[in-house]
Structures are given as C-alpha cells and as structure tokens.
C-alpha positions as CSV (number, residue, x, y, z in Angstrom):
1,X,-19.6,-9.7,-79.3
2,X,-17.3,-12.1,-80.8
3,X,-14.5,-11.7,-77.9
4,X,-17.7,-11.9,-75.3
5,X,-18.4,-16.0,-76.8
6,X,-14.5,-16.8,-77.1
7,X,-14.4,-15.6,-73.5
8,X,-17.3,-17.8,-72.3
9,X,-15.8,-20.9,-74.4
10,X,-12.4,-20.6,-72.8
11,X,-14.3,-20.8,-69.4
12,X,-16.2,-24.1,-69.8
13,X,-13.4,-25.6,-72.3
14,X,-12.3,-29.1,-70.8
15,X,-8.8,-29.2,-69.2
16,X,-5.6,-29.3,-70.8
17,X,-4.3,-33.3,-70.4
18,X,-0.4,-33.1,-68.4
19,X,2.0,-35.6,-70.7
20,X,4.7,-36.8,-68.3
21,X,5.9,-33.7,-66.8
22,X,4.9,-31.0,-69.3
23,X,1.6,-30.4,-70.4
24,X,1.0,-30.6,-73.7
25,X,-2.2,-29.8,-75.6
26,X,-3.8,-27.7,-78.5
27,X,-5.9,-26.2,-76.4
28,X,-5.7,-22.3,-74.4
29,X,-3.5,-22.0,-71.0
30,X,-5.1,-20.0,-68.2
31,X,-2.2,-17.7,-67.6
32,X,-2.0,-14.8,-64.6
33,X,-2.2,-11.5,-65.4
34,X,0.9,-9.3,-64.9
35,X,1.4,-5.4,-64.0
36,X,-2.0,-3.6,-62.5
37,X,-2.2,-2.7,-58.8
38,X,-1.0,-4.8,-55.8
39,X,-3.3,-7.3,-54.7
40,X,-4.3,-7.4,-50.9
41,X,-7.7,-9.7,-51.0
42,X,-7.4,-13.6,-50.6
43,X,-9.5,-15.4,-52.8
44,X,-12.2,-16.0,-53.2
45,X,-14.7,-19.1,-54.0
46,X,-16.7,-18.7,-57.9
47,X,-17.9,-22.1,-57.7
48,X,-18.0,-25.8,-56.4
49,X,-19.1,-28.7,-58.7
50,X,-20.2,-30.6,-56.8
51,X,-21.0,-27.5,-54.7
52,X,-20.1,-26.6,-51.2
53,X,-21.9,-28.5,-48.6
54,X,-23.6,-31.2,-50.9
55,X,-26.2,-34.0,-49.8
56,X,-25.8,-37.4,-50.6
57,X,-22.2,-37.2,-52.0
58,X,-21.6,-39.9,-54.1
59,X,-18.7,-38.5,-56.5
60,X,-15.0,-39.3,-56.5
61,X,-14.1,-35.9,-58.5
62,X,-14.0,-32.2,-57.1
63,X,-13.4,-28.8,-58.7
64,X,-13.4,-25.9,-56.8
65,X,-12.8,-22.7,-58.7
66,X,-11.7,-19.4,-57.3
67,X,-11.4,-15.6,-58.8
68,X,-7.9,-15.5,-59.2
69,X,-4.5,-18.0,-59.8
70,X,-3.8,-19.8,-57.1
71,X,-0.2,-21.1,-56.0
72,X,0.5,-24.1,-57.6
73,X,2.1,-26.1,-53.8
74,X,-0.5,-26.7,-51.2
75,X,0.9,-27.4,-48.1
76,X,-0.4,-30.9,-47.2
77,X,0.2,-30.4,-43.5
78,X,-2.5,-27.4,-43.5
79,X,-5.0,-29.6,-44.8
80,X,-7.5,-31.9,-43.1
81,X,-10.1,-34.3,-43.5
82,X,-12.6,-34.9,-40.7
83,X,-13.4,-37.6,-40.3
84,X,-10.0,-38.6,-41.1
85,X,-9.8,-40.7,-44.6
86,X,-7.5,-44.2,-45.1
87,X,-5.8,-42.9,-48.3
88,X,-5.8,-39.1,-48.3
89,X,-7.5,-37.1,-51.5
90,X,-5.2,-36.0,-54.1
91,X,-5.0,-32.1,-54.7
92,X,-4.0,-30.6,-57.7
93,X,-3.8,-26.8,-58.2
94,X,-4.5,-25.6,-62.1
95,X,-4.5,-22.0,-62.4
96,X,-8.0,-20.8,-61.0
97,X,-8.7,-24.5,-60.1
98,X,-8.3,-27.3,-56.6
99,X,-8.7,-30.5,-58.2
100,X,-9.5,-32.8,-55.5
101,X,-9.7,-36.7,-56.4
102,X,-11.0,-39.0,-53.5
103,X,-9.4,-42.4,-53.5
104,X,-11.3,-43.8,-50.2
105,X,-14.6,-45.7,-49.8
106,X,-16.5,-42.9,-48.1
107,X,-19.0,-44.1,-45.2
108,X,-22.3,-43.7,-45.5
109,X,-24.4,-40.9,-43.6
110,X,-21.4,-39.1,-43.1
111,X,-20.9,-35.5,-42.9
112,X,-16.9,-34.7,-44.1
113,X,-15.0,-31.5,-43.9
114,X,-11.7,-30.7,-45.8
115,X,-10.5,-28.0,-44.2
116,X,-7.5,-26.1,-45.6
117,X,-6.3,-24.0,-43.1
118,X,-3.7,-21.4,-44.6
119,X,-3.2,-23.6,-48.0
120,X,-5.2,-21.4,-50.3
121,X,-3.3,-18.5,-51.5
122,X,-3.0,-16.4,-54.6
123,X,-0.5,-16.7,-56.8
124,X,0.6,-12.8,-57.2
125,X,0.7,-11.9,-53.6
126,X,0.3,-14.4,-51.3
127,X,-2.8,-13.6,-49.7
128,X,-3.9,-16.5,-47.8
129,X,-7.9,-17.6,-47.7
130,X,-7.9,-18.5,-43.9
131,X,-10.2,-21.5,-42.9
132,X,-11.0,-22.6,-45.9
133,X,-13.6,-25.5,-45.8
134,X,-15.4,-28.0,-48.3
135,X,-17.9,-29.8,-46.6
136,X,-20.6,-32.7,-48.4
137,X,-22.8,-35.4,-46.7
138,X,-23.0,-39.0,-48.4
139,X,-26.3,-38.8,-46.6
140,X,-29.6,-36.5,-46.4
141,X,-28.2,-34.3,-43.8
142,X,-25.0,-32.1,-43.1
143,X,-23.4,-31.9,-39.1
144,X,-24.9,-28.8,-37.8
145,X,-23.3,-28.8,-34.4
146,X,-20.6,-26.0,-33.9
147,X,-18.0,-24.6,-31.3
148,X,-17.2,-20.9,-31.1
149,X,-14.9,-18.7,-28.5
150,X,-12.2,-16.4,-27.4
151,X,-8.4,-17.6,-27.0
152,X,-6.4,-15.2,-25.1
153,X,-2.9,-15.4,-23.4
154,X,-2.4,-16.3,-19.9
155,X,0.5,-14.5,-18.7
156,X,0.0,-11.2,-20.7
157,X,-1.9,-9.6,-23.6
158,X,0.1,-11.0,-26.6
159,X,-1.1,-11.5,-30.3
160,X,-3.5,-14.4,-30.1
161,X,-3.6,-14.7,-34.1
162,X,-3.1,-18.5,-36.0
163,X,-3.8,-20.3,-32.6
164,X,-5.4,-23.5,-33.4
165,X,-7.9,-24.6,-31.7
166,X,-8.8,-28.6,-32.2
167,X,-11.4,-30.7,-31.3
168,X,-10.5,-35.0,-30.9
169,X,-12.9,-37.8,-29.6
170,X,-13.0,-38.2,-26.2
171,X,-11.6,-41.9,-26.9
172,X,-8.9,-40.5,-28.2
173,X,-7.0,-40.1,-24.9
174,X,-4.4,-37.0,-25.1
175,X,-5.0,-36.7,-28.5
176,X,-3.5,-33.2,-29.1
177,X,-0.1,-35.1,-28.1
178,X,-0.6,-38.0,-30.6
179,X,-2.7,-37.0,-33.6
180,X,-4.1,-34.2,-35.8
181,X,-7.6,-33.1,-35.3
182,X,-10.5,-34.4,-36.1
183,X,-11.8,-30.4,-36.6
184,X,-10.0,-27.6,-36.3
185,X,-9.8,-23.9,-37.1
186,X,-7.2,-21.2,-36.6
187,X,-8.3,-17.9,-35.3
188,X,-8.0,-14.6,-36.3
189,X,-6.1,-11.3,-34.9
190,X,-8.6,-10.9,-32.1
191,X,-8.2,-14.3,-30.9
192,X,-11.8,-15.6,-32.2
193,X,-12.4,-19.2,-33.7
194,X,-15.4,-20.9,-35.1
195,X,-15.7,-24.2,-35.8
196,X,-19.2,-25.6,-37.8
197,X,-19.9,-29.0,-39.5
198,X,-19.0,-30.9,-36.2
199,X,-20.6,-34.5,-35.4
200,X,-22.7,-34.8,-32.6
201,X,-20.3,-36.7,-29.3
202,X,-18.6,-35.6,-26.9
203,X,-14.7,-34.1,-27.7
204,X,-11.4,-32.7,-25.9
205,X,-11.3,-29.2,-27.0
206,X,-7.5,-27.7,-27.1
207,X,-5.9,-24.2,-28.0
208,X,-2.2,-24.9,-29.3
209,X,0.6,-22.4,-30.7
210,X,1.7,-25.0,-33.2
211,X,5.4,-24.1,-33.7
212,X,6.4,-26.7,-36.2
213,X,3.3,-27.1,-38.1
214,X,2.3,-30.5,-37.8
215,X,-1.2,-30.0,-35.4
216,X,0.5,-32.0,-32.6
217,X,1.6,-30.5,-29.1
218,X,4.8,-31.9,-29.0
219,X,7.4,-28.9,-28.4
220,X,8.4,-27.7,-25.2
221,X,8.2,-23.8,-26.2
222,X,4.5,-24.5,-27.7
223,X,1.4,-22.8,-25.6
224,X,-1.2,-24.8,-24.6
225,X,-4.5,-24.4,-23.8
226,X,-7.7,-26.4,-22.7
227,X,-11.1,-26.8,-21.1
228,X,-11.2,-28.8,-18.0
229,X,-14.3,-30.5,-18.7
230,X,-14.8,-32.5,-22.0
231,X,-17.6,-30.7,-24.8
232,X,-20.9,-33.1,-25.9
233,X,-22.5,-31.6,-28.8
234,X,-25.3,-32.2,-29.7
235,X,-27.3,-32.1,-33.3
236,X,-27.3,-28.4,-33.9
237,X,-26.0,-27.1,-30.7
238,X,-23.8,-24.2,-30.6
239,X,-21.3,-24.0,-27.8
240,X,-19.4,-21.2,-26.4
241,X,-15.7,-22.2,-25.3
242,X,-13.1,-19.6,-24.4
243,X,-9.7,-21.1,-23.4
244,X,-6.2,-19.0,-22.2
245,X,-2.6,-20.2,-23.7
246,X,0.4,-20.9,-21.2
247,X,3.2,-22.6,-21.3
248,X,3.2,-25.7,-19.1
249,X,5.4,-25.7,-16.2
250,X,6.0,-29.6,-16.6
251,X,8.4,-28.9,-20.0
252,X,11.6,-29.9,-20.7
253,X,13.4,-26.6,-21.4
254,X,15.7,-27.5,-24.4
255,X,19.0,-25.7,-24.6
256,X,19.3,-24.4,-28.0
257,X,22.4,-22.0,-28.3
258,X,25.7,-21.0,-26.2
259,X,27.7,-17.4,-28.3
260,X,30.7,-16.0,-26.9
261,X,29.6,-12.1,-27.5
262,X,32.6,-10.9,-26.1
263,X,35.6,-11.3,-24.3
264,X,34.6,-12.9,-20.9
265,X,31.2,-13.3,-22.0
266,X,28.8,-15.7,-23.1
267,X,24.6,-16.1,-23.6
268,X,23.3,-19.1,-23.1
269,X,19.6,-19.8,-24.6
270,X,17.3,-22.1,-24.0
271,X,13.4,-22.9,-26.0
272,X,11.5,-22.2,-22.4
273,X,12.1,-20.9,-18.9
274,X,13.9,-22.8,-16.7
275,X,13.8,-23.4,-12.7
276,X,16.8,-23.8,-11.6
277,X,21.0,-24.1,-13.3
278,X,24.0,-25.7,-12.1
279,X,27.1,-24.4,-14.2
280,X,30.7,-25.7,-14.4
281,X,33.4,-24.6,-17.3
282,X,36.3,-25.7,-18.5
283,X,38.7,-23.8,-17.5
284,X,37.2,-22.7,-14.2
285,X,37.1,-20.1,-11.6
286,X,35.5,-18.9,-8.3
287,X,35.5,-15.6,-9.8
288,X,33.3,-17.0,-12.8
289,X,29.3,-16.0,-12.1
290,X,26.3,-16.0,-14.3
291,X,22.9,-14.4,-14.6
292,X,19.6,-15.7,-15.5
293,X,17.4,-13.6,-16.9
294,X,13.7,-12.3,-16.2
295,X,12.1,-14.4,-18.1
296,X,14.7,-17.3,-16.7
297,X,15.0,-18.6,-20.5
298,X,18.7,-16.9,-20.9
299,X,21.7,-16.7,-19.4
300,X,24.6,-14.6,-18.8
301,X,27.8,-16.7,-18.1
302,X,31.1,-14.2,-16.6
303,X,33.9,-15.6,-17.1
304,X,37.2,-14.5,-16.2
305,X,39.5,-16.4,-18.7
306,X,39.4,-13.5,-21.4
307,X,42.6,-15.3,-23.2
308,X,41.6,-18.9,-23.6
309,X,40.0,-19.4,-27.0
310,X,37.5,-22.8,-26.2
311,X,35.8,-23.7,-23.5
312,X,34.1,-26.6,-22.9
313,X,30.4,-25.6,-20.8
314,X,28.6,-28.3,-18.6
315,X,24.8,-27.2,-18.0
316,X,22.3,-29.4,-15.7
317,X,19.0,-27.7,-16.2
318,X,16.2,-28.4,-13.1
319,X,18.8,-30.7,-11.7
320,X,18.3,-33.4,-14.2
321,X,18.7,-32.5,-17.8
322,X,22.5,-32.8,-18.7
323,X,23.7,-30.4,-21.3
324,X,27.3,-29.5,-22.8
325,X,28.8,-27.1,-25.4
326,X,31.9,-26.5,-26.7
327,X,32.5,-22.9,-27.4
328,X,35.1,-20.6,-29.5
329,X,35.5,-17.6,-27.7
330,X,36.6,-14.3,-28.5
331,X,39.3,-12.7,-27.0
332,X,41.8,-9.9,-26.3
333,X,45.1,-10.2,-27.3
334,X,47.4,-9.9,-24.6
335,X,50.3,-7.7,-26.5
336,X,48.0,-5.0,-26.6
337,X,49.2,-2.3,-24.8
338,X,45.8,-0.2,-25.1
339,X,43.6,-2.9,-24.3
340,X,42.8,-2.0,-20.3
341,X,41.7,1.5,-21.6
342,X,39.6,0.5,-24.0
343,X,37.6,-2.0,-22.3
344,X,37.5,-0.6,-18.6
345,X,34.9,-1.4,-16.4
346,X,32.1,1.6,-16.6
347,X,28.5,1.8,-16.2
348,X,26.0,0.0,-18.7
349,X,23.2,2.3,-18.5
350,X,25.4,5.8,-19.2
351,X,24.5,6.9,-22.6
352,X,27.4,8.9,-23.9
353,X,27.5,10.4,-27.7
354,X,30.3,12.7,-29.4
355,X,29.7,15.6,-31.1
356,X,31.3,16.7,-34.6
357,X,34.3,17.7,-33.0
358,X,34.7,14.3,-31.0
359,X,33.6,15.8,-27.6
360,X,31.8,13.9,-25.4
361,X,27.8,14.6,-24.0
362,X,26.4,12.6,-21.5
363,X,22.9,11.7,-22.2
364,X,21.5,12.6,-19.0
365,X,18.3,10.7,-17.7
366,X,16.4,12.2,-15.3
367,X,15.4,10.1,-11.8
368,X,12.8,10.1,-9.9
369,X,13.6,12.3,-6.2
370,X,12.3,9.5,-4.1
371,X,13.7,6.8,-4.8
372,X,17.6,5.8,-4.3
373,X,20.0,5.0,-7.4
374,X,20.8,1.6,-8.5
375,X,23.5,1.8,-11.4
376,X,24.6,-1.4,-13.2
377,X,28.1,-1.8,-14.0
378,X,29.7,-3.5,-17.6
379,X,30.6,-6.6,-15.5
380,X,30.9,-8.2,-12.3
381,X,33.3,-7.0,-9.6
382,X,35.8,-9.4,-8.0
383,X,37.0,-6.6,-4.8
384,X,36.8,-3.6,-4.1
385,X,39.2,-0.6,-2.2
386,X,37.6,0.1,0.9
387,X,39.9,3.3,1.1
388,X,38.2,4.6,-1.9
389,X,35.2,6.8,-1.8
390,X,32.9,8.0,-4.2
391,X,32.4,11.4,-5.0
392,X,28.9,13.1,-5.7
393,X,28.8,16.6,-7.4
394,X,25.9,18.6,-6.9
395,X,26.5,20.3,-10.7
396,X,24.3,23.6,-10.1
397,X,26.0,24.2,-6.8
398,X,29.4,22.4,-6.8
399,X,28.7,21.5,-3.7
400,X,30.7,18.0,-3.6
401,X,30.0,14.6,-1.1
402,X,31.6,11.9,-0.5
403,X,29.7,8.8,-0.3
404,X,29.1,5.2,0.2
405,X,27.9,2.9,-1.7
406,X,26.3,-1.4,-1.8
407,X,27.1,-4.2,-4.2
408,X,24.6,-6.3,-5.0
409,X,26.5,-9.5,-3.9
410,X,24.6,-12.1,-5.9
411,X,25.5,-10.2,-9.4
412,X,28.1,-7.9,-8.2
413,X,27.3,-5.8,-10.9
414,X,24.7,-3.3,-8.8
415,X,25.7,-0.3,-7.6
416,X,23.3,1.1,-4.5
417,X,23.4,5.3,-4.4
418,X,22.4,6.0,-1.1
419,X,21.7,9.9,-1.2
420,X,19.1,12.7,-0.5
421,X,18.7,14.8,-3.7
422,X,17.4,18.1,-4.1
423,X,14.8,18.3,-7.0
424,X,15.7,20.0,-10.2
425,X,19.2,19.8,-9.9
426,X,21.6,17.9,-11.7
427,X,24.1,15.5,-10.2
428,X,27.2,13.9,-11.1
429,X,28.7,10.6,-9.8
430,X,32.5,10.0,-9.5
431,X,34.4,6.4,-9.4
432,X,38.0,7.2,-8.4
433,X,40.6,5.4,-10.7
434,X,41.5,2.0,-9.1
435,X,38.2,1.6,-6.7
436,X,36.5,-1.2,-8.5
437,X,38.8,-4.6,-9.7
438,X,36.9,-6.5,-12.3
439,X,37.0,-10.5,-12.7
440,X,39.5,-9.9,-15.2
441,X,41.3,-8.6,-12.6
442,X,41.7,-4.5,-14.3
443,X,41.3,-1.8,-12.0
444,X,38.6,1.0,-13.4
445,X,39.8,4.2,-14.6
446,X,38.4,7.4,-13.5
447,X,34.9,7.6,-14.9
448,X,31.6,9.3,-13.9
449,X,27.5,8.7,-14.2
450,X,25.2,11.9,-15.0
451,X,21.6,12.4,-14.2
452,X,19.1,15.0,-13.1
453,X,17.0,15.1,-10.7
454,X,12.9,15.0,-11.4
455,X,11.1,17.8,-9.9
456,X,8.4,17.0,-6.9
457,X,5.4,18.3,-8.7
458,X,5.8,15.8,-11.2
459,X,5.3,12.7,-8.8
460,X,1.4,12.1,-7.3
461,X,-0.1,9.7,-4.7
462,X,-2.9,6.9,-5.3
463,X,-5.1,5.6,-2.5
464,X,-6.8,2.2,-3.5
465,X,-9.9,1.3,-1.4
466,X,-10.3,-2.0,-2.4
467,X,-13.3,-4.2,-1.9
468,X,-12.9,-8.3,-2.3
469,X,-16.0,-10.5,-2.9
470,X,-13.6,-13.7,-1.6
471,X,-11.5,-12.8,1.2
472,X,-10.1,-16.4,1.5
473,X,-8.5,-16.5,-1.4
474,X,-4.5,-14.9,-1.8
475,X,-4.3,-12.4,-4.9
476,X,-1.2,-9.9,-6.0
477,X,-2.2,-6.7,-7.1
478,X,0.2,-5.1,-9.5
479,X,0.0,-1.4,-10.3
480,X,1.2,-0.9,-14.3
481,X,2.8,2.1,-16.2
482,X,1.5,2.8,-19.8
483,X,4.5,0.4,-20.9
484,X,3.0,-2.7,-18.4
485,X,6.3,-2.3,-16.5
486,X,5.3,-2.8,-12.9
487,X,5.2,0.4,-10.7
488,X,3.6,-0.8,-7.3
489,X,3.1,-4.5,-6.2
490,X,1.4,-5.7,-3.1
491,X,-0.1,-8.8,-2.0
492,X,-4.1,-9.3,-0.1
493,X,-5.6,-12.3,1.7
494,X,-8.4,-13.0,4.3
495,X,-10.0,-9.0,4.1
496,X,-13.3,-7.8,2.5
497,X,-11.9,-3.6,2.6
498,X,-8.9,-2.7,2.3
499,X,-6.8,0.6,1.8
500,X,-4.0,1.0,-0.1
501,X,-1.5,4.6,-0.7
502,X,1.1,4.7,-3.1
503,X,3.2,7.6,-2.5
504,X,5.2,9.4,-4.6
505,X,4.0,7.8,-8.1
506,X,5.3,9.2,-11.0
507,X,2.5,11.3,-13.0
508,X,1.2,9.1,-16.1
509,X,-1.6,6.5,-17.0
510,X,-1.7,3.4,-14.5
511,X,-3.8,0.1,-14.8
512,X,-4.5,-2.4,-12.4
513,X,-4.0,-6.4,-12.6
514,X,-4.8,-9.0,-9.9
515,X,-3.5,-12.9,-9.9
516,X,-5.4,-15.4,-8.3
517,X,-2.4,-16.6,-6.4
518,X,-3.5,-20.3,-5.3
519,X,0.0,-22.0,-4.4
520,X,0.5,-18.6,-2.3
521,X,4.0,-17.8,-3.1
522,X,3.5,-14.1,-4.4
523,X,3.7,-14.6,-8.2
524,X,2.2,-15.8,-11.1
525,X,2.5,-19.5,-11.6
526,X,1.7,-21.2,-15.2
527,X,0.1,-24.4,-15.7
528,X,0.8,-28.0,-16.0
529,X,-0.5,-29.7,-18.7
530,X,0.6,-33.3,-17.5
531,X,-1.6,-32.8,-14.4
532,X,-4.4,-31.1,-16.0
533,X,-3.7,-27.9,-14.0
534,X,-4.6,-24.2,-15.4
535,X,-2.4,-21.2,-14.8
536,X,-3.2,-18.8,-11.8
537,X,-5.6,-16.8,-13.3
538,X,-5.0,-12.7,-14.2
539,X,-7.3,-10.5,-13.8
540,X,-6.8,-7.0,-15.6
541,X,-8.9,-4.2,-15.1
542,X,-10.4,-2.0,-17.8
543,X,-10.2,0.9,-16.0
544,X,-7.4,3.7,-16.5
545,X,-6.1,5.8,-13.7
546,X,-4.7,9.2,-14.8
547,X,-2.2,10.5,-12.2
548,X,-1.4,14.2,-12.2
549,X,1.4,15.6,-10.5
550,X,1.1,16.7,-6.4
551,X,-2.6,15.5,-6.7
552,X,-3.7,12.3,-4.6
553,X,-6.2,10.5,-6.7
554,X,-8.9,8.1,-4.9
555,X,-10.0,5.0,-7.3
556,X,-12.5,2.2,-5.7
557,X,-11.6,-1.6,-7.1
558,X,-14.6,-4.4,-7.0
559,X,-12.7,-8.0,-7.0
C-alpha cells in the first residue's frame, strides 16, 4: 500500500526547477525505463490540462502528458499554429511531459490548432505520434469545418505516405510557394488525409512531397498537387477533396552530380527530367556520344579520351540553363600490355559466371520465338568491317548461318538479330575478332551471346473489344506485364467500338491502363503548376487478364 501512495505522490509532485543548464532539485527525476521488450506503439495522450479542445481558453500555460518518455528535441519545423501566432509558443519536453508556454495576445472567438506533425516521438524507439493536434477556443465554440480525401500519384502507383496536404486563404495568393499552412496534415500509407478544426472561408487546398521540410513548394524535384477550384467551408461542413501528385513540367531541372565510373565513361544526374541537352567537353571528339535515360533525369556521356585525367563538361539543359563540371576521370594506363583484353568490347546483357574450377557458364536467357533480337553492346561503336559476318549456331543441330545484322545509329550500342528461330532450341551468336572498332578505337575479340529459344505453346493472343463513352477524345492504351513493364501499346481517337489482337503474347497476368492524351502526341504529359494545368489523366483498370499459352482470350473494356 505504501509503494501504491509514493507512486501517486510522485505523479502529481510539482516539477523539478532547471538552474542554468542542469537541473537541480531535491525532488524525484522521471527516468525511462530500460531492458523489457521493443517498443512499436507511438504514444499516446494521458491527459491535457487545460484539456484538448477547450472553450474559452484564456491560459498562457499548457501540459500535455503522454504514456511514455518522449524525445527531448522537437522539431520546430513540424509544428504549426493555425492561425499563425506573432511570437511562436515555447515547447519544452520533460520526460512524459510537452510544456507549451504561449507568449502572444490570443484573439478573441478564435478556434487555434497546434499541430505537431511527426514531432512527437518516444524516447526508446522512435515511434512517431503522426498528426498530433491541440486545439482550444478563446470563445464558446470550436471550428467544426473539415477536409478529408485521397492523394494518389499521377504518373504511376508509388507510395503516397507523408504527403502534406495544406490548406492557405484564398488571399494568400500562391501561398504553398511563399508560406506554411494555415492547416495541414500528412497522410498515411494509403494516401488518406483528414483535416478537422478548420475556420469557415474559402481556401487553396495543395498536396506537396515536401523534400526539405520547410511546408513550402520550392524545389524542383518536389510533387505537386492541387484542386482547380478553390474550397469554401462552411460551419460544420465536411468536404471530400482527392488530388494526384506530379511533377510540374515548368521546373528548372538542377544538375546535381557528374562521376567518371570508368574509363571513357561518365553519369551525369540531374534533381528532375529534362527536355532537351546540348553537350560539349573539353577535350572533344566526334566520336564522343551520350545517352539520356528513360526517365530523361540521367545521362550517359562516351567519351573517347580514356587517358586524359580531367575534363572540363559544359551542359545547357532545355536550351537555357548553363551548367559546368570539372571532372577527375579514371583511366587505363597506357603501358599496360593486357589492357585491350581485359576491357574488350562484349555484350552488356550476357551473364557469364565461373565454376570452381574457373570454367565459364553462360547464363542463358530464354527469348521469346516471335520477336527479333536486340543485344546491347559495353559501349558505342565508331566503324565497323563490312567484310565481317556474324555467325549463328543452331547448338542442338550445329547447323551454322551466317548473318546480318543493324546498329542502332543514334546509340550505336544496339545490335538488331534478324533471324527465324525454331522453338525449343538453343542458339549461339558469334562476333568474329576485329568486326566491331569501339570509340576507343580497340578492335573486339572473338566473343559470343547465348540464348534459348521459348517454346510456342507458351505465347497466347488477346482480342480487346473496346467500347469508348467519348470518341472525341485521344487516349493510349497500354497493355502491362505483372512487373508494369509495358507489353502492347496502341493509340484510339474518334471511335465508339473498336477491336484490338495482340498476337503472340507471352503467357502471364496483364492489366490495362488508358491516358487521356489531350496535347495528342502519344504519351503521357505531366502538369504545369505555373499555368494551373493538371497532368493527362491515367486511367488503370482493376481488372486482371490471365493469359494461358496457345489460348486466345476475349476481354470487353468500358472507357
């Protein structure tokens, strides 16, 4: 009984009093607890004095207490005070305690919410308490009005978790480039968001992927989202607001990074996709050539000066922004007499492993029987021997061809297999020694390219009968594997019915996506903030098509 009282005294004893730095008093210290199992619950609130979502607030002193220690640092740029406050509140953290002191003259009849986004967290473990909000009234009534919804990605299904979503007054024009939030709350891993306490008036509502923290849209790789119209509340209305991220078109793609990986080889980065490049190095060369990649946000720069140890690069990104990097290269040295045999031009894509006796095994993939082979080499090709031919082996029967092939001129790193395979068989592809002369101007050795062939019965066709509710408008239809890698693509405009065959689809799972392609150019297109435009719209069906092997499968599609 006697431990019971002490217990209940230590809980209502006044706070220790901090001297200087250290705190210094006679009486108990709350103290974690160590050892016991790990912790995965965020805290959680005990009490509020004065408590949660008080009427006619009229102290300067808050204590919230929660269940466990909390960290000792709150992050002042995760909290916020709506509406916003002259002299912000002091916080203090003291062990199970938030100390909050307000040191402004509050308005009168005024409904305010500290919210404290991803500040709370326990001391042990770092659980975070996620949306975290104190609301009073200094009058008789609290806000009621609230904003609820869905964020999702634009461009593809992507994690839509810690997106803040912030609401400004519609006098505050832009305000999601300028200043925090007047409310705001983060959402969770499905993308949901709630925001209640609001002030009746009308608001800019945005979604933002806040990469540095500070509640402000004001980095080019942040994703950006909004409603087109602005939102009135009213007194105890509840509105329903579902917005989509993108990354505005309008951006100024920062460069960010420039490695030499290897000899004669360099990656180029920059924070967001770019339209268009214009490169020039230091030293130079018509046989240099770069790649940009899918997602037009990287680049591979060839170079043919594998000695030189600098080079200065000169970038101009959509033909305006100006960007240069000086760059220490790595090299081969040119005394080494084993150097051409080591690095000699091959193919990328051949996976080739040794055994324990050093032998090597080809990892052989196996391609589909309808469609030709595109192989891509280790770099880009200056010439080639036109006397040379390339040899293809039949493995099964040793029946040997020899064949032509096509460079893809703009990378000159593709190699196009024109050949009719048999199914089931495997195959073997021969560059002669001295066919191929790089851009660091080596001849190949000898080397080969393995694969087998993918039997027939393992490939289906798909006949779409599709039936479109606006004819007028232009949409690309995009058949997806299980891995959203794009099997089939075709584009519709100005029919009602249409039928569509896909031959000779690999067996598997398949899923359907239409864009809403307004600008008509056959692709997506993201938005531009500047000009208030949203991104083409996606549209991605629930459905799942199961494919079986030398089956035709009929699926109907409503749009």
């Amino acid at each position: 009984m006697m431990a019971l009282i002490r217990f209940s005294l230590f809980e209502i004893a006044p706070k220790c009093i901090p001297i200087g730095l250290l705190a210094v008093s006679g009486c108990a210290d709350e103290r974690p607890p160590t050892g016991g199992r790990r912790d995965s619950l965020p805290p959680k609130v005990k009490y509020a004095y004065p408590e949660n979502k008080s009427l006619n607030f009229n102290s300067t002193k808050i204590k919230i207490r929660f269940n466990e220690f909390i960290q000792q640092t709150l992050d002042p740029k995760e909290i916020l005070v709506s509406p916003p406050m002259n002299k912000n509140p002091k916080m203090m953290v003291s062990g199970k305690n938030v100390n909050i002191t307000i040191k402004d003259k509050l308005k009168e009849n005024t409904t305010y919410t500290i919210n404290f986004g991803d500040a709370i967290k326990d001391l042990n473990e770092g659980n975070t308490m996620k949306n975290f909000t104190y609301v009073f009234s200094t009058g008789p009534i609290l806000d009621t009005a609230s904003v609820s919804g869905t964020i999702s990605n634009a461009s593809e299904p992507k994690e839509v978790d810690n997106i803040i979503v912030a609401l400004h007054p519609i006098d505050s024009v832009d305000g999601i480039r300028h200043s925090k939030p007047f409310y705001f709350a983060k959402t969770d891993k499905m993308g949901a968001y709630t925001i209640n306490n609001i002030h009746s008036g009308t608001y800019s509502i945005h979604a933002l992927k806040d990469q540095n923290l500070n509640y402000i849209y004001d980095q080019s790789d942040e994703l950006i989202g909004f409603q087109d119209s602005t939102l009135t509340l009213t007194d105890s209305s509840k509105a329903k607001v579902n917005m989509s991220l993108f990354l505005s078109s309008n951006n100024r793609p920062k460069f960010t990074d420039a490695v030499s990986v290897a000899p004669g080889k360099i990656i180029i980065s920059y924070n967001s996709p770019i339209r268009n490049l214009k490169l020039d190095s230091d030293p130079s060369s018509q046989k240099n050539r770069y790649e940009i990649n899918e997602r037009k946000d990287s680049i591979t720069y060839w170079f043919s000066n594998i000695y030189d140890k600098k080079m200065l690069l000169s970038l101009v990104v959509n033909d305006t922004i100006l960007d240069t990097a000086r760059i220490d290269l790595k090299t081969y040295n040119k005394d080494s007499t084993n150097e051409r045999k080591r690095y000699s031009l091959t193919i990328e894509s051949q996976v080739i492993k040794r055994d324990t006796s050093g032998r090597e095994i080809y990892v052989k993939p196996t391609l589909s029987p309808f469609k030709p082979i595109i192989l891509k080499l280790t770099r880009p090709v200056d010439s080639i021997d036109q006397n040379k031919r390339l040899v293809l082996t039949n493995d099964s029967t040793a029946k040997i061809d020899s064949i032509t092939f096509t460079l893809n001129p703009q990378t000159r790193r593709e190699i196009n297999i024109e050949y009719v395979p048999r199914e089931k068989m495997p195959y073997t592809l021969t560059v002669p020694d001295s066919t191929l002369l790089d851009i660091f101007g080596w001849w190949n050795r000898k080397f080969s390219y393995k694969w087998n062939v993918d039997a027939n019965e393992n490939y289906g066709n798909m006949i779409m009968s599709l039936k479109i509710e606006h004819p007028e408008r232009h949409y690309v239809f995009k058949l997806l594997d299980a891995d959203n890698k794009v099997a089939e693509k075709f584009l519709s405009t100005g029919v009602t019915e249409r039928k569509i065959t896909f031959k000779n689809v690999k067996a598997g799972q398949y899923h359907l996506q239409a864009i809403e392609d307004n600008n008509n150019n056959g692709d997506w297109d993201s938005g531009d903030f500047s000009k208030k435009l949203q991104p083409e719209k996606i549209i991605n069906f629930r459905e799942t098509y199961d494919l079986k092997g030398s089956w035709d499968l009929e699926v109907e599609v409503k749009l």
